[in-house]
C-alpha positions in Angstrom: 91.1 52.5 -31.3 89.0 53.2 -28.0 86.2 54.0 -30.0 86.6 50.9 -32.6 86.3 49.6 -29.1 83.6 50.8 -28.0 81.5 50.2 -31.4 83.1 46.6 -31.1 81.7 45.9 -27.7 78.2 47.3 -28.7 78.1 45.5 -31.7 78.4 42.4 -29.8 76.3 43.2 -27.1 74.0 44.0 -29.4 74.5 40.8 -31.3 74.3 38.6 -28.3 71.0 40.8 -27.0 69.5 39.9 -30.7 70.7 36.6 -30.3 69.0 36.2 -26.9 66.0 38.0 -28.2 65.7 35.2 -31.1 66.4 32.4 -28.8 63.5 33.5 -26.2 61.1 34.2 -29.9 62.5 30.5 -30.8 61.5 29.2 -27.4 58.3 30.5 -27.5 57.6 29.9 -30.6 58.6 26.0 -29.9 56.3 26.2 -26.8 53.1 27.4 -29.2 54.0 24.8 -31.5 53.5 22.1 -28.9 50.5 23.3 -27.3 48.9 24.0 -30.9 49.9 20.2 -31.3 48.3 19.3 -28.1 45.4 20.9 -28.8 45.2 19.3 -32.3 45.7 15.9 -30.6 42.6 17.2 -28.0 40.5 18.0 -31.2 41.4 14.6 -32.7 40.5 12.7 -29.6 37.4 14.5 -29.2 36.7 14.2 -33.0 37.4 10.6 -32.6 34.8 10.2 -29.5 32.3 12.3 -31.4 31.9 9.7 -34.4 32.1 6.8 -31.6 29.0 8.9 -30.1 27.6 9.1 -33.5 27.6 5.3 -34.5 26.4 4.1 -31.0 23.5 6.4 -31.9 22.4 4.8 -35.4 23.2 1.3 -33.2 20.4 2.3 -31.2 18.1 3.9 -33.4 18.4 0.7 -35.3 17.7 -1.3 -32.2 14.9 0.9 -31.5 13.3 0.2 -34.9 13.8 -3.4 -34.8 12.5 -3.5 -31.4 9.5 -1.6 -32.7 9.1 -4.1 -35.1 9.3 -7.1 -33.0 6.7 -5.2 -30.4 4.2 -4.7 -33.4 4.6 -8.4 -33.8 4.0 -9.6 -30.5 0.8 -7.2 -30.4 -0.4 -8.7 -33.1 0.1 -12.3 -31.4 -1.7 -11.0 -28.4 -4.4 -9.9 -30.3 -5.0 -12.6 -32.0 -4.7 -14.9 -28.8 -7.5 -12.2 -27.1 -9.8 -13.1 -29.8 -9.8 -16.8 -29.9 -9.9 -16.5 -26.3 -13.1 -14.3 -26.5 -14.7 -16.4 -29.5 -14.3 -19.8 -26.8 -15.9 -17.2 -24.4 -19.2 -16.6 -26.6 -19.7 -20.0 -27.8 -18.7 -22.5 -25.5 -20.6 -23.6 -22.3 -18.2 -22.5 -19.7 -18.4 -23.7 -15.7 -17.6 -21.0 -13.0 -13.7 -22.3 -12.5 -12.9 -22.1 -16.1 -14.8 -18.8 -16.8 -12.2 -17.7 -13.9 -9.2 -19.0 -15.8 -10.4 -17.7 -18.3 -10.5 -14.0 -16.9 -7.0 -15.0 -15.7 -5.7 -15.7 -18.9 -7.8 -12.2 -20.4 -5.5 -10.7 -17.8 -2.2 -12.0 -18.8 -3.0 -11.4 -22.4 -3.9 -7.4 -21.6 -0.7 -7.3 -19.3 1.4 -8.6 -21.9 -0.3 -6.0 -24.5 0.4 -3.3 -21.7 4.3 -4.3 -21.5 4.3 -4.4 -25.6 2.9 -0.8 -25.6 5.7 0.2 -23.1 7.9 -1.3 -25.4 6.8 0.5 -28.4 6.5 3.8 -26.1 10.6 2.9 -25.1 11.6 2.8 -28.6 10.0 6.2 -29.3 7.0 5.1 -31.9 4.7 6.4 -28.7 5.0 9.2 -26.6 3.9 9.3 -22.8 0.0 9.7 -23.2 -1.9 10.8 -19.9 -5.7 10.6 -19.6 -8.5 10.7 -17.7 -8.4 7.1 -15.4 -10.8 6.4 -12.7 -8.0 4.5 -10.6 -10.6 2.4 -8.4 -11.7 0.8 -11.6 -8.4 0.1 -12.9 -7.6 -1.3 -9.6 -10.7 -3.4 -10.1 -9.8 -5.0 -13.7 -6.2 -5.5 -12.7 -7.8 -7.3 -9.0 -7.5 -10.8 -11.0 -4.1 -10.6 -12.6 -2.8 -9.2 -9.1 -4.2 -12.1 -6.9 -2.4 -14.3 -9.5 0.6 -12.7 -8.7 0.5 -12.8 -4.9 2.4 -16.5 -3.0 -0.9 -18.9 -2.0 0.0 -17.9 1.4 -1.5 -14.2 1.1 -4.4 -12.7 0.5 -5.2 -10.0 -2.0 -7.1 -7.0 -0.4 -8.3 -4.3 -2.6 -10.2 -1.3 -0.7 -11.5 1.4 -3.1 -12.8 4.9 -2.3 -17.0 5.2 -3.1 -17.2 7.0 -6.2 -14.0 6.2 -8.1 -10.6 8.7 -8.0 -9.7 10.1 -11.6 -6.4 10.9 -12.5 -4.8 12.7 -15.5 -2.1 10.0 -15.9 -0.5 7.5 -18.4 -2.6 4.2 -17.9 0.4 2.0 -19.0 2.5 3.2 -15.8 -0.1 3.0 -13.3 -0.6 -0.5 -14.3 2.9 -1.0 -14.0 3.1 0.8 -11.0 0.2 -1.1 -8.9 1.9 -4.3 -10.4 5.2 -3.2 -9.5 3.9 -2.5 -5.3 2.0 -6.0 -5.4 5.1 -7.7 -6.3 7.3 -5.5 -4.1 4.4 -6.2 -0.7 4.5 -10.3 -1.9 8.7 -10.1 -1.8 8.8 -8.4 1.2 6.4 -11.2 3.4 
């Protein structure tokens, strides 16, 4: 009987040690169930933002090709504009002050062929493109679009070095960027 006992009591302990063994494996297992879960949920969300990702991308590479489109368009505007202008130029009789307004206007048109370049470069038809630029001379051929740009009150002075400076750089932004410090030095007076 003491040893029915015994077996009795190790039986149970046994049992109850399996028991807590299997509720422990349960628990854990219940535990990897929700973190596989969360993680599922993680993957989803960051599936979720990926396609997001992926259609603003086609938005913009549609955008990018309609604005290439609308550039190529307004180019062709400008150009077109630039060569009536320069046809009036060659055949008309042209007095001093209109010649000037004329040169203004030359200006305006190359500027606005410069942004639509910038444009075109923007939506990735055109890479950055450095060359050789004597900056003197640019400073020169943009002198009448700048004083245009300067308030009546100031005066345009341009100071170049003898000789000319070359530069490897991207004409488009120097222009932009001479144009850009004119505008800032007038807003600042």
């Amino acid at each position: 009987l003491a040893a029915e006992r015994a077996f009795s009591t190790s039986a149970l302990m046994l049992a109850r040690a399996r028991e807590t063994s299997l509720s422990t494996e349960l628990h854990s297992l219940r535990d990897l169930r929700e973190r596989i879960e969360d993680d599922l949920d993680i993957a989803r969300a960051a599936q979720n933002a990926a396609e997001k990702i992926s259609e603003q991308a086609q938005k913009g590479e549609a955008v990018g090709q309609l604005l290439a489109g609308v550039v190529h368009d307004l180019n062709n505007v400008l150009q077109a504009a630039t060569s009536a202008m320069n046809l009036v130029l060659q055949r008309a009789q042209i007095d001093a002050h209109d010649a000037k307004l004329l040169s203004v206007a030359d200006a305006a048109l190359q500027h606005g062929s410069v942004m639509a370049q910038r444009l075109v470069g923007f939506s990735r038809q055109y890479p950055y493109s450095p060359e050789a630029v004597d900056l003197a001379e640019l400073a020169q051929q943009l002198s009448p679009l700048l004083e245009q740009v300067v308030s009546a009150e100031l005066r345009l002075q341009l100071r170049t070095a003898d000789g000319g400076c070359c530069a490897m750089v991207d004409r488009h932004t120097v222009e932009r960027a001479i144009l850009n410090l004119v505008i800032n030095a007038r807003d600042a007076c």
